[in-house]
C-alpha positions as CSV (number, residue, x, y, z in Angstrom):
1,X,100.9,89.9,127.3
2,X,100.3,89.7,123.6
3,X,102.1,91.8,121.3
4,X,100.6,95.3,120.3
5,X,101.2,96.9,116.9
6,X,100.0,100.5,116.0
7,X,97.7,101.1,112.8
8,X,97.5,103.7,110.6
9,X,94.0,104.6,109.8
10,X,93.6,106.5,106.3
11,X,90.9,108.5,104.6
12,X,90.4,106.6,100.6
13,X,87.4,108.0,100.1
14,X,84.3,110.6,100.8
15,X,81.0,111.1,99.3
16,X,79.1,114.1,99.9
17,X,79.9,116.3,102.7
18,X,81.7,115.1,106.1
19,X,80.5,116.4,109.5
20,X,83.5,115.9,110.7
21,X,85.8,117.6,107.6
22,X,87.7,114.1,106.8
23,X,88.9,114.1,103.1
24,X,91.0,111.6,101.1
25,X,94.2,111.6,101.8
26,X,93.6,112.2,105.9
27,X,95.8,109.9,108.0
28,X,95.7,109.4,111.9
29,X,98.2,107.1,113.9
30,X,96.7,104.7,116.5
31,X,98.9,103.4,118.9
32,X,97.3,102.9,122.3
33,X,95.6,106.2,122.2
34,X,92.8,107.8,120.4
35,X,93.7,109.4,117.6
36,X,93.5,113.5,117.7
37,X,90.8,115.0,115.0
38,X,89.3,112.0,114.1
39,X,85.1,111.8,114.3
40,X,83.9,110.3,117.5
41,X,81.3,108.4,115.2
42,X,84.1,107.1,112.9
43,X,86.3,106.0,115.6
44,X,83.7,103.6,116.9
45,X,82.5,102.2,114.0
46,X,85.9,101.2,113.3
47,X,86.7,99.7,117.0
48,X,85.6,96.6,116.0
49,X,88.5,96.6,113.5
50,X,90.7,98.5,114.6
51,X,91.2,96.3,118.1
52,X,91.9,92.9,116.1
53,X,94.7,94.4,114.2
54,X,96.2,95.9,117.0
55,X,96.8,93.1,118.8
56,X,97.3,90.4,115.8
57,X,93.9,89.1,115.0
58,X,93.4,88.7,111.3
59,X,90.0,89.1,108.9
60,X,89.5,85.8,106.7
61,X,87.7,88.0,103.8
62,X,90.7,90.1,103.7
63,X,93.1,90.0,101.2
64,X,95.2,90.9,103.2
65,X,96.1,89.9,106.9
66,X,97.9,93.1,108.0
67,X,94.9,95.7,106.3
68,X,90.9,95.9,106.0
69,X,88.7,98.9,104.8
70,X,85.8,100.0,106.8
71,X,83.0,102.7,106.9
72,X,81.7,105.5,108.8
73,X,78.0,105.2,109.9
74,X,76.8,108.3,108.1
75,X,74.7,107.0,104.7
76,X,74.1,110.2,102.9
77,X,78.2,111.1,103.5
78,X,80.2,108.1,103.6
79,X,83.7,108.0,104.4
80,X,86.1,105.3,103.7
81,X,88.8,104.0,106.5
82,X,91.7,101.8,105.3
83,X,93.6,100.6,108.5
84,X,96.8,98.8,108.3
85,X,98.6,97.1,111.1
86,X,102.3,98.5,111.3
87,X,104.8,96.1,112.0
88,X,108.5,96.7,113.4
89,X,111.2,94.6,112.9
């Protein structure tokens, strides 16, 4: 079985207001389980992200390998994920 790291998924930025209450600063720990408190609608927009990092896939328009940014599907309220692989020695 391939390896599995956790990611951290932060909050860098929010327009408007959030449904869901996220705000900068907010940071949820993904390690095999759904994060508690974070939106439903959030959380799968970034699965397609979120999945390749945990198990070592990388994005070629990344700057960096271990980190990517993505968005929440709300328009009018955007919020702004970063999620970063966590590696142990």
């Amino acid at each position: 079985m391939a390896d599995m790291f956790s990611v951290k998924i932060k909050v860098i930025s929010q327009k408007g207001t959030c449904g869901a209450g996220h705000k900068v600063g907010d940071e949820f720990d993904c390690s095999g389980n759904t994060p508690g408190g974070i939106c439903i609608f959030a959380f799968n927009a970034l699965m397609p992200f979120l999945l390749p990092l945990m198990f070592g896939g990388i994005f070629p328009w990344s700057g960096n390998p271990d980190k990517i940014e993505a968005v929440c599907p709300d328009a009018l309220n955007p919020v702004v994920f970063e999620l970063q692989r966590i590696k142990t020695d």
